[in-house]
Every structure is written in structure tokens, then in C-alpha cells.
py3Dmol code that shows the C-alpha trace and the ligand (Angstrom):
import py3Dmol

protein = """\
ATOM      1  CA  UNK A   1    -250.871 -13.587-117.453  1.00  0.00           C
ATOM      2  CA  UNK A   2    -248.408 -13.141-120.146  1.00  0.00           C
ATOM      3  CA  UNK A   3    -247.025 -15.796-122.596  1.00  0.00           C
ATOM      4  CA  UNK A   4    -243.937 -16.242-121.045  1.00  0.00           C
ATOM      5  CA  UNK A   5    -244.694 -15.218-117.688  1.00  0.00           C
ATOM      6  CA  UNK A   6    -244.202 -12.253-116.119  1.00  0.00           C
ATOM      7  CA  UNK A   7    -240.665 -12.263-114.443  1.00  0.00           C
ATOM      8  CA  UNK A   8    -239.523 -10.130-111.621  1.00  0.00           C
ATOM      9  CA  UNK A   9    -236.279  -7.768-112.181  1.00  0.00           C
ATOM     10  CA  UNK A  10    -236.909  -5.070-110.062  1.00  0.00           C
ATOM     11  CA  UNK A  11    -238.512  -4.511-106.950  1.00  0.00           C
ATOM     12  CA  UNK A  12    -239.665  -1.188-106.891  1.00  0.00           C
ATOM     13  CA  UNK A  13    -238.816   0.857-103.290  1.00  0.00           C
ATOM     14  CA  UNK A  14    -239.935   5.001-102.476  1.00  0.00           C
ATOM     15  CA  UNK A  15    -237.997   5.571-100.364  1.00  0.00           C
ATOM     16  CA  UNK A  16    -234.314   4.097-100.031  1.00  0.00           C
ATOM     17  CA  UNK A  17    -232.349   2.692-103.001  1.00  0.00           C
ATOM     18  CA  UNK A  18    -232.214  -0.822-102.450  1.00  0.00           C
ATOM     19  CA  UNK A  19    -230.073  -3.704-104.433  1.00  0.00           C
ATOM     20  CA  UNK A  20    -230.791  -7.127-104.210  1.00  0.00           C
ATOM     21  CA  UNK A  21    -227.335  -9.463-104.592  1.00  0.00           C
ATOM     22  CA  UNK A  22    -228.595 -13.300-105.733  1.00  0.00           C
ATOM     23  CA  UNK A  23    -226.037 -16.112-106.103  1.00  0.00           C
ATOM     24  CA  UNK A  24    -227.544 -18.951-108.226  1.00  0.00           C
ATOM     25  CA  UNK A  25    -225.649 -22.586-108.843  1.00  0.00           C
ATOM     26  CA  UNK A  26    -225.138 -23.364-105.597  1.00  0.00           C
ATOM     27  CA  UNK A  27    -224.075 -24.819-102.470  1.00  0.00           C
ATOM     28  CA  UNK A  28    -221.005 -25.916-102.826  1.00  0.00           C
ATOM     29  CA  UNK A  29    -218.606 -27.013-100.362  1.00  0.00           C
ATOM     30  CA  UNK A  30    -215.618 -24.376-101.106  1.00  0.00           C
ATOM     31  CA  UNK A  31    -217.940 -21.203-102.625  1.00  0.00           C
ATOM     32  CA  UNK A  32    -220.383 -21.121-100.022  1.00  0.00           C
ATOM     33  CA  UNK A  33    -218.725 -20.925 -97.321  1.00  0.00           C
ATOM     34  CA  UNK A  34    -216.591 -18.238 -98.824  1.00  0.00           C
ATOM     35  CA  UNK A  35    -219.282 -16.375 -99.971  1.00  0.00           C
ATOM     36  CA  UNK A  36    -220.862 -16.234 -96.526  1.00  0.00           C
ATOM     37  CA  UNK A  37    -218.065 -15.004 -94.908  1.00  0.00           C
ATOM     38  CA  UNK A  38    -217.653 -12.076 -97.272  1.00  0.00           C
ATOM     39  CA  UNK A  39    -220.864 -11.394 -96.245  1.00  0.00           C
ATOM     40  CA  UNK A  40    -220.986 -11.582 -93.001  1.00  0.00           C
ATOM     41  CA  UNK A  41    -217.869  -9.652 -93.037  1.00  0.00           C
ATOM     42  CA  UNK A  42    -219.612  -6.415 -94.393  1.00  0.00           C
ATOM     43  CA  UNK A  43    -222.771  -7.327 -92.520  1.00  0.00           C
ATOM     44  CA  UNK A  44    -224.827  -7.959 -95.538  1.00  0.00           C
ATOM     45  CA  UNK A  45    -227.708 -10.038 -96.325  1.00  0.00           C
ATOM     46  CA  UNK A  46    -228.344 -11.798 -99.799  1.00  0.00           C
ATOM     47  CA  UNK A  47    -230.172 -14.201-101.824  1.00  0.00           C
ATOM     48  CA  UNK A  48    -229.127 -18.054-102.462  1.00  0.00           C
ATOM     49  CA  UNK A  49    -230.896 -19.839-105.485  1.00  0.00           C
ATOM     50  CA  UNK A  50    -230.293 -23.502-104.757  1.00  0.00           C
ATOM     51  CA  UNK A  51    -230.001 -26.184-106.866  1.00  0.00           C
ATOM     52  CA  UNK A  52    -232.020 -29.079-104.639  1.00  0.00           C
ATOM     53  CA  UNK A  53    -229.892 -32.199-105.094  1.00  0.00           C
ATOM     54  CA  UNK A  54    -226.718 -30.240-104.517  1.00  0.00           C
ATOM     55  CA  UNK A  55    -228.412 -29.301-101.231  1.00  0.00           C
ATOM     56  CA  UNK A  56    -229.122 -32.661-100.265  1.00  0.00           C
ATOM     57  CA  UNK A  57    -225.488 -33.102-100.437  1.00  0.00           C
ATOM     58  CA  UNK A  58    -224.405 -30.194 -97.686  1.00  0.00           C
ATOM     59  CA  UNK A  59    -227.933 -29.692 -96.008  1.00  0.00           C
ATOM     60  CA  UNK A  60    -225.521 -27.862 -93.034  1.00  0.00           C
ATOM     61  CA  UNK A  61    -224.855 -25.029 -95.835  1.00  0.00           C
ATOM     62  CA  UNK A  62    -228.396 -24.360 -96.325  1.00  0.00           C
ATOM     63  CA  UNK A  63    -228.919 -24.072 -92.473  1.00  0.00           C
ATOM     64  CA  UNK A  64    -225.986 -21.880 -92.188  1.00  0.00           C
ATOM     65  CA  UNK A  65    -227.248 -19.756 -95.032  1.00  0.00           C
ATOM     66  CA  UNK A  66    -230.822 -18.817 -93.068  1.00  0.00           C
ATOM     67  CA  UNK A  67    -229.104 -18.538 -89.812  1.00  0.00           C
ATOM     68  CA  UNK A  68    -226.539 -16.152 -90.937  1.00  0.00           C
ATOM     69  CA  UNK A  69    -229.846 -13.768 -91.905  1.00  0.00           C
ATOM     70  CA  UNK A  70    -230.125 -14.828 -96.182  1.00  0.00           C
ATOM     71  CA  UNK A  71    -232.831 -15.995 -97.913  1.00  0.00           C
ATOM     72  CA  UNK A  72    -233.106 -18.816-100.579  1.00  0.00           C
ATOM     73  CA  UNK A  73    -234.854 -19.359-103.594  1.00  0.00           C
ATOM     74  CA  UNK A  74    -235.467 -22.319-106.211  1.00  0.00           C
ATOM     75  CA  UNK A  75    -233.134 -22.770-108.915  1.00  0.00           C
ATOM     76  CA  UNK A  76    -234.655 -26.456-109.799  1.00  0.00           C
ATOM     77  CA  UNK A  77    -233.903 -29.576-108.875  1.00  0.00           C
ATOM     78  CA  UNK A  78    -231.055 -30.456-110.744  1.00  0.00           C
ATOM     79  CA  UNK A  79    -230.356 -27.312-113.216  1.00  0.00           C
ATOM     80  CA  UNK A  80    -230.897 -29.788-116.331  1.00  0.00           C
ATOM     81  CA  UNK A  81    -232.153 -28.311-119.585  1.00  0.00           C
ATOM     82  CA  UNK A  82    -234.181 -31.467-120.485  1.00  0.00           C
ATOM     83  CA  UNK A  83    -237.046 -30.769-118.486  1.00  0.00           C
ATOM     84  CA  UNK A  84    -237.758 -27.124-120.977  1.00  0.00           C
ATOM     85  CA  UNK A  85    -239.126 -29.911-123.700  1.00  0.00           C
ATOM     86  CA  UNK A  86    -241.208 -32.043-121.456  1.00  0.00           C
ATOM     87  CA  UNK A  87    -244.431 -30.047-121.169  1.00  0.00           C
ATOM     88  CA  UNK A  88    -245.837 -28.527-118.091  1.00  0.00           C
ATOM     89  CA  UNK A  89    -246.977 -31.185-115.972  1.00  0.00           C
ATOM     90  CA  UNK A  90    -243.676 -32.140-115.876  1.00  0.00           C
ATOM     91  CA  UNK A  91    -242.094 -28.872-115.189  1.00  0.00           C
ATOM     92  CA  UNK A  92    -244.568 -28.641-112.404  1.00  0.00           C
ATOM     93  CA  UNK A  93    -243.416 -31.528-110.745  1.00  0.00           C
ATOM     94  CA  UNK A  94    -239.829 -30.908-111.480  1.00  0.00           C
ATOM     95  CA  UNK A  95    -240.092 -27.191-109.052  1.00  0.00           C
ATOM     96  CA  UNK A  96    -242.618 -28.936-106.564  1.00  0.00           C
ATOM     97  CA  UNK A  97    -239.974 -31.223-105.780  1.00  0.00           C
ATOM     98  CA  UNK A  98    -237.170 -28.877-105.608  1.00  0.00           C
ATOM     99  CA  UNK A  99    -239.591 -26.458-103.443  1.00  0.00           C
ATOM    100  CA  UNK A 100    -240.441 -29.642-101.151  1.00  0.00           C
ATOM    101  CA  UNK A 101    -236.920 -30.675-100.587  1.00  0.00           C
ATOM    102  CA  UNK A 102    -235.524 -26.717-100.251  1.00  0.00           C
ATOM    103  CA  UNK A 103    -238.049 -25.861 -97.695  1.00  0.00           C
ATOM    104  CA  UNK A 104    -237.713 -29.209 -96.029  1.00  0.00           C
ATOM    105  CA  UNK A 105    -233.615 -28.452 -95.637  1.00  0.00           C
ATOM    106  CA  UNK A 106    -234.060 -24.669 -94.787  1.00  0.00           C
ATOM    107  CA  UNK A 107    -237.204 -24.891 -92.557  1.00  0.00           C
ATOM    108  CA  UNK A 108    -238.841 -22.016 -94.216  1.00  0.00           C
ATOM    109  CA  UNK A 109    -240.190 -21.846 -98.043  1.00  0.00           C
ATOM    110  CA  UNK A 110    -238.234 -20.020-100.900  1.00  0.00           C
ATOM    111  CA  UNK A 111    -238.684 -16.870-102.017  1.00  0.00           C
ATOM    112  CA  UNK A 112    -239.444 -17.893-105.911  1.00  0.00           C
ATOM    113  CA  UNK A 113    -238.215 -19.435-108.526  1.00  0.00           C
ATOM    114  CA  UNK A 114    -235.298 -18.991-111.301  1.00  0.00           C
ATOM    115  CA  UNK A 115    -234.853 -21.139-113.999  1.00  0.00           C
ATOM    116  CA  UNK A 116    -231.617 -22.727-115.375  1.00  0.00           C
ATOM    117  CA  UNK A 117    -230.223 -20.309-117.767  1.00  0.00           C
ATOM    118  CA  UNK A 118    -232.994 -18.070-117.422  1.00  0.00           C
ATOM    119  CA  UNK A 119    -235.179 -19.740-119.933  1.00  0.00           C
ATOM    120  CA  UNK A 120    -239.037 -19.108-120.124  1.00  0.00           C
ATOM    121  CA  UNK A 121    -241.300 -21.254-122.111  1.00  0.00           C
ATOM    122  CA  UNK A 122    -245.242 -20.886-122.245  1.00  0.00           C
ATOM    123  CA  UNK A 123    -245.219 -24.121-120.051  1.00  0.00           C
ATOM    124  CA  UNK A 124    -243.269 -22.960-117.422  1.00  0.00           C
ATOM    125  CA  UNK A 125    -244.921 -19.590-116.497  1.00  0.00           C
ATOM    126  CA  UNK A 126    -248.210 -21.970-116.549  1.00  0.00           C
ATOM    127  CA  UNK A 127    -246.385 -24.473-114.084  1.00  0.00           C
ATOM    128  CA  UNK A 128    -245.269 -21.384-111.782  1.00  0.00           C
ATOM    129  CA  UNK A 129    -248.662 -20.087-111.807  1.00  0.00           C
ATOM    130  CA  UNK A 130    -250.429 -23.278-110.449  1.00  0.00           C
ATOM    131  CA  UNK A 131    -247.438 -23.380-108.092  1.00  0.00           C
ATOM    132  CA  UNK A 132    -247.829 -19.894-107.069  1.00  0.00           C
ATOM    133  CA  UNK A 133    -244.115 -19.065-107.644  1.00  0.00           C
ATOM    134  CA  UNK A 134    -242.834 -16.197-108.165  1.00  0.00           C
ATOM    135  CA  UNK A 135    -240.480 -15.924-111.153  1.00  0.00           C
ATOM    136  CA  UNK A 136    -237.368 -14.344-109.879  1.00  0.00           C
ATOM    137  CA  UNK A 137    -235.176 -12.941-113.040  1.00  0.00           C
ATOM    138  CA  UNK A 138    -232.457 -10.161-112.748  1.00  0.00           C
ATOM    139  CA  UNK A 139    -232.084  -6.608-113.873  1.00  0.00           C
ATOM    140  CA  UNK A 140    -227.811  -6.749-113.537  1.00  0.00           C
ATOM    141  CA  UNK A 141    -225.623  -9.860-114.586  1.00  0.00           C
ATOM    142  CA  UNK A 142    -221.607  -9.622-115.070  1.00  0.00           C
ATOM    143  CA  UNK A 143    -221.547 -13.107-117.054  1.00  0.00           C
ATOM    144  CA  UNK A 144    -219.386 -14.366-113.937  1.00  0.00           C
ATOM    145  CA  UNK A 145    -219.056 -18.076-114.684  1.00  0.00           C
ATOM    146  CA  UNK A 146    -217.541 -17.103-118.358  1.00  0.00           C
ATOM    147  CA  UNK A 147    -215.449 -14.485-116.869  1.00  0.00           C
ATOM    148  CA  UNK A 148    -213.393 -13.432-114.009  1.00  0.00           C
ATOM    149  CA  UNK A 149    -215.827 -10.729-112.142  1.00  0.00           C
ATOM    150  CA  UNK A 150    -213.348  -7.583-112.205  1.00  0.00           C
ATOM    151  CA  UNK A 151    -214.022  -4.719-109.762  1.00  0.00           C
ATOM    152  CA  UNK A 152    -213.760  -2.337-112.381  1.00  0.00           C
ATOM    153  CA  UNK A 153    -217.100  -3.438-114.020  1.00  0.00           C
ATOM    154  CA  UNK A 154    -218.593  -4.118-110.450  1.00  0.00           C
ATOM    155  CA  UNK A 155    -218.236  -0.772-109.502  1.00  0.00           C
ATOM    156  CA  UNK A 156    -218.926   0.769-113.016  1.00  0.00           C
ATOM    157  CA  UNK A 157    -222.154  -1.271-113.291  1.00  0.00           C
ATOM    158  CA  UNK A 158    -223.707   0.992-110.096  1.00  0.00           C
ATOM    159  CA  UNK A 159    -223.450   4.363-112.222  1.00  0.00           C
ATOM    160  CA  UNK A 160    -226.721   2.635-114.282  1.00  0.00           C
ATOM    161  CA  UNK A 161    -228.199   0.290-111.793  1.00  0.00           C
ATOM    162  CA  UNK A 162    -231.670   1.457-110.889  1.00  0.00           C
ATOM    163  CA  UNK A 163    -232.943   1.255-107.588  1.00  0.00           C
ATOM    164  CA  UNK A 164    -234.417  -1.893-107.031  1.00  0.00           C
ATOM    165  CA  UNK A 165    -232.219  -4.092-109.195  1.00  0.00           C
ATOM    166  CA  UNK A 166    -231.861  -7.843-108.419  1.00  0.00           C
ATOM    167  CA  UNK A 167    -228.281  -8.642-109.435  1.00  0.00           C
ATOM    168  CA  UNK A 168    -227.201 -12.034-110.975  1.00  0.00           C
ATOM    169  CA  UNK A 169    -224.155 -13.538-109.498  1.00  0.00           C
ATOM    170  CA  UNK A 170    -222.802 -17.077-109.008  1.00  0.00           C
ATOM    171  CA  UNK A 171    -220.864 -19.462-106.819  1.00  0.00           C
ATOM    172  CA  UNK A 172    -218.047 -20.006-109.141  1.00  0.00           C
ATOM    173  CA  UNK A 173    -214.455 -21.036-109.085  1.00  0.00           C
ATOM    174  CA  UNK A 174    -212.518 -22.735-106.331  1.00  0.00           C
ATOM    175  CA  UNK A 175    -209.362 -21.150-104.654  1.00  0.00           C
ATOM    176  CA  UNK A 176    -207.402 -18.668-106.516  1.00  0.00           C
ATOM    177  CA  UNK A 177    -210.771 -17.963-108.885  1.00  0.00           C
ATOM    178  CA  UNK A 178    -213.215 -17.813-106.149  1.00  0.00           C
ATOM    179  CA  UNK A 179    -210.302 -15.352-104.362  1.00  0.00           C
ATOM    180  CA  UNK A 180    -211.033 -13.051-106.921  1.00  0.00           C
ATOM    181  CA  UNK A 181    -214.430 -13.348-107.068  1.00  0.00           C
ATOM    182  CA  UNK A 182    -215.211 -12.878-103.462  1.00  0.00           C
ATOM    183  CA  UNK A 183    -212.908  -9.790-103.255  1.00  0.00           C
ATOM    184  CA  UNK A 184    -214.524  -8.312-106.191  1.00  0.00           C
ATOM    185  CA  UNK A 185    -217.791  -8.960-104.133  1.00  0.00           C
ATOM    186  CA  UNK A 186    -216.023  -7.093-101.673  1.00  0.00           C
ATOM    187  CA  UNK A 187    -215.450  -4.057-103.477  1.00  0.00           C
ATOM    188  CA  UNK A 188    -219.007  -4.055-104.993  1.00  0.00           C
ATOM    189  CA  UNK A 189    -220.769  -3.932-102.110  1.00  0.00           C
ATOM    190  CA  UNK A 190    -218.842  -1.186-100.558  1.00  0.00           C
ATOM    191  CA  UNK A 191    -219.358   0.763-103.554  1.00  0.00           C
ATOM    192  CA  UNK A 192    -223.051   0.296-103.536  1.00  0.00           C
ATOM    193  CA  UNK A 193    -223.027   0.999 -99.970  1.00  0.00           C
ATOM    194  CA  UNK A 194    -221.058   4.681-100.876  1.00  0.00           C
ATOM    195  CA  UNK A 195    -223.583   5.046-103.747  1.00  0.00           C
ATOM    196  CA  UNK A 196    -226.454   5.480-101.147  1.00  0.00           C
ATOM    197  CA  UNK A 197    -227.449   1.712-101.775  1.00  0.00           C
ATOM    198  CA  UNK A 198    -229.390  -0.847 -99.030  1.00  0.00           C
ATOM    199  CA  UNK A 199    -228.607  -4.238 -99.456  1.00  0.00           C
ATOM    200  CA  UNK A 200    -231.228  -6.293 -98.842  1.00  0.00           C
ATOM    201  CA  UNK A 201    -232.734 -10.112 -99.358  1.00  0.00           C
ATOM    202  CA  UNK A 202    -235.602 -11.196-101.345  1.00  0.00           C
ATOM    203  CA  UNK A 203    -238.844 -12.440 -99.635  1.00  0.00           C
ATOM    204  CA  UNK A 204    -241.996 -14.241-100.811  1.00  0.00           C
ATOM    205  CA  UNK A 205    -244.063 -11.234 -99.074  1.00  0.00           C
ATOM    206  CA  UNK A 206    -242.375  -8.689-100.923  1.00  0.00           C
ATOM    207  CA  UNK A 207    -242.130 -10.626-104.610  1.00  0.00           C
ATOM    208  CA  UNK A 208    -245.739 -12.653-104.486  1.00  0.00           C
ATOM    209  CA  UNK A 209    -247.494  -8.925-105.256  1.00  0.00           C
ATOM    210  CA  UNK A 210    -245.244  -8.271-108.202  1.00  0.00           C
ATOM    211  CA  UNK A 211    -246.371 -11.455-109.860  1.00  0.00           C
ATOM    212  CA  UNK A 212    -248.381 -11.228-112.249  1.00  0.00           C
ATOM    213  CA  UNK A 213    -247.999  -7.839-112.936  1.00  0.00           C
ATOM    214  CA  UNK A 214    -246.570  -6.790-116.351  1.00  0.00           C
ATOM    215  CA  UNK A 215    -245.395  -3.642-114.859  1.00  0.00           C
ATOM    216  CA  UNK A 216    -242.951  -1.995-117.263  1.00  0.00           C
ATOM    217  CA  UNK A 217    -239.460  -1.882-115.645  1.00  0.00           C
ATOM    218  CA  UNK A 218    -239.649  -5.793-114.709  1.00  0.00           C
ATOM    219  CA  UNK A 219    -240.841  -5.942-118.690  1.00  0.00           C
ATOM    220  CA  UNK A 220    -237.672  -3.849-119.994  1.00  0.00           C
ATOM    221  CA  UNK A 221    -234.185  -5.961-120.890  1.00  0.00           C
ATOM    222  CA  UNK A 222    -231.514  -6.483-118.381  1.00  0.00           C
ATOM    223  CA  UNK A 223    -228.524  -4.785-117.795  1.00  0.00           C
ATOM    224  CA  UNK A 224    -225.777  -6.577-118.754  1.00  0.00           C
ATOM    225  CA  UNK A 225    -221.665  -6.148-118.186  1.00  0.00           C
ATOM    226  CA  UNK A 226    -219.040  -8.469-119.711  1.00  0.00           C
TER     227      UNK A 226
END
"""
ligand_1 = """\
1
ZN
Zn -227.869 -21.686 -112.804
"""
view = py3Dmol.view(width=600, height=400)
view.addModel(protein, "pdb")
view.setStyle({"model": 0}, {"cartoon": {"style": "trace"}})
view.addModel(ligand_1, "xyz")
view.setStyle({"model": 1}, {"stick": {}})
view.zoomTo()
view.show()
């Protein structure tokens, strides 16, 4: 296993391009629901990384999130940074607890895991291994809670998107922000729908054999847009 870990950016696919959309931070009460209803619009599935004690707070979202056809995945219990500094025995509890209380709400497990900010320590790829987590990362991020997510970037962003990519986006903003943010969703998935692209959700079956494996595109940097 490598020092870090050995995160998951990509999944590779033969035969059609897929793209794997991933909305971390949440639920919350107004971006959800929003969110899901974009979706569900366009008939398109994606991936929720929950935050556990904001699910205990709307467990109906995270039942509405598997019904409607998405998957979820563990983004901690309670996206503090603390926990980084506390060794691994600690870290291990702090996801076991999340994963008990996520899978408790949603009736299924999650797909993996994503830490808070994306950080990686020695400690927590060691924690993830004894949990047998997969450690979800992304290939594509906009930087959408600094910045308004503009469909020109969105759709830009697809010209150098390799088949595969898991894409980093968040539940941000609340009613004129989160208007913008949903149509530029919108518009991003139609593109990558015209550029030949399946949209599709994460799963534990299909992640759990690329960890562990340092294979090289999940090793290469991200793709990032402002
Ligand atoms: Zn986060």
C-alpha cells in the first residue's frame, strides 16, 4: 500500500465513456432537494458524500437520495479537521461511526470514503485499510463553494475530461446561489451527454478492486477549473 493511500480518481471503462458527478457537504434541507430534482429532471444518477451528523438531522433526504436511484458515500462524521492530528485509531473510529450511522439511515453501505478537504495522512490510508474503504478522490473539481460554478467552465472542462473521471461538486448556496448552481448542473450534464458521455453512480463493487492499486491515472494530479 502506498504512504498516503492509494486514492481513486478514475474508474477506468472499455467500452462507453462514463463520468461520475459526486456532491460532497451535504444534506441540506434547501440544496438537496434541489439537486435531486435537477437530476431527476435529466434522468441522471449521481453520487452523495454525506456528512453523518448532518444526516441525522434530515434522515428523509438520505432515503429520498437511494430511492430516486443515487448512491452515497462517507464524507466523515462531522467534516472537522481535528481528527487529521489524532492518530489512526482515532481516525478509524471517527469513519466507523460515520459508516455505521450512513448505512443505518440509507439501508445499504457507502460506496467509500472522502475525506474533508481531501487530505491524506499516513494514518488515514492505514485506518481505511483496516476498514476496507475505498478512498474516493476526484479527477475534475470547479472550486464551487469559492466560486459561482459558470457553465462556461462546466462545459469547457469536458474538452479534457477523460473517460472515467469522478467529478467534485458540492451542495452549496441557498436560493439565488444554488439557482445558479443547479442550472449550471443543468447545462453540464447535457453537454456531457452530447459529448458521448454516460452518467453513472459509484458502487462499492466497482471501486473495492481499484483499491489498492497504484495504477497510474488514479496516481496523476487532478484536473482542476477555477
Ligand atoms: Zn467536504
Amino acid at each position: 500500500m502506498a504512504l498516503l493511500g492509494s486514492p481513486i480518481r478514475v474508474v477506468p471503462c472499455a467500452v462507453q465513456k462514463r463520468l461520475y458527478l459526486t456532491f460532497d457537504d451535504g444534506p441540506g434541507s434547501f440544496t438537496t432537494p434541489a439537486i435531486l430534482q435537477a437530476l431527476g429532471e435529466l434522468g441522471t444518477a449521481a453520487t452523495f458524500f454525506l456528512v453523518a451528523e448532518r444526516a441525522r438531522r434530515v434522515p428523509h433526504l438520505v432515503r429520498e437520495i437511494i430511492a430516486a436511484g443515487h448512491a452515497i458515500g462517507n464524507h466523515s462524521l462531522d467534516h472537522a479537521y481535528h481528527h487529521y492530528f489524532r492518530g489512526w485509531r482515532h481516525l478509524r473510529t471517527w469513519i466507523a461511526r460515520a459508516e455505521q450511522e450512513l448505512s443505518d439511515l440509507a439501508g445499504c453501505p457507502t460506496v467509500g470514503f472522502r475525506p474533508p478537504a481531501g487530505v491524506r495522512t499516513p494514518e488515514l490510508a492505514w485506518a481505511l485499510d483496516d476498514l476496507g474503504l475505498p478512498l474516493v478522490l476526484w479527477r475534475v473539481r470547479f472550486f464551487d463553494t469559492l466560486l459561482p460554478w459558470h457553465s462556461f467552465w462546466a462545459v469547457n472542462s469536458l474538452r479534457i475530461t477523460p473517460p472515467g473521471a469522478i467529478v467534485l461538486l458540492h451542495e452549496v448556496g441557498r436560493a439565488r446561489r444554488l439557482a445558479a448552481h443547479v442550472e449550471t448542473l443543468k447545462r453540464y450534464i447535457t453537454a456531457a451527454r452530447q459529448s458521448d458521455y454516460t452518467l453513472d453512480v459509484l458502487s462499492r463493487a466497482v471501486l473495492a478492486p481499484l483499491s489498492g492499486k497504484d495504477r497510474a491515472q488514479n496516481s496523476s494530479r487532478s484536473t482542476e477549473h477555477g
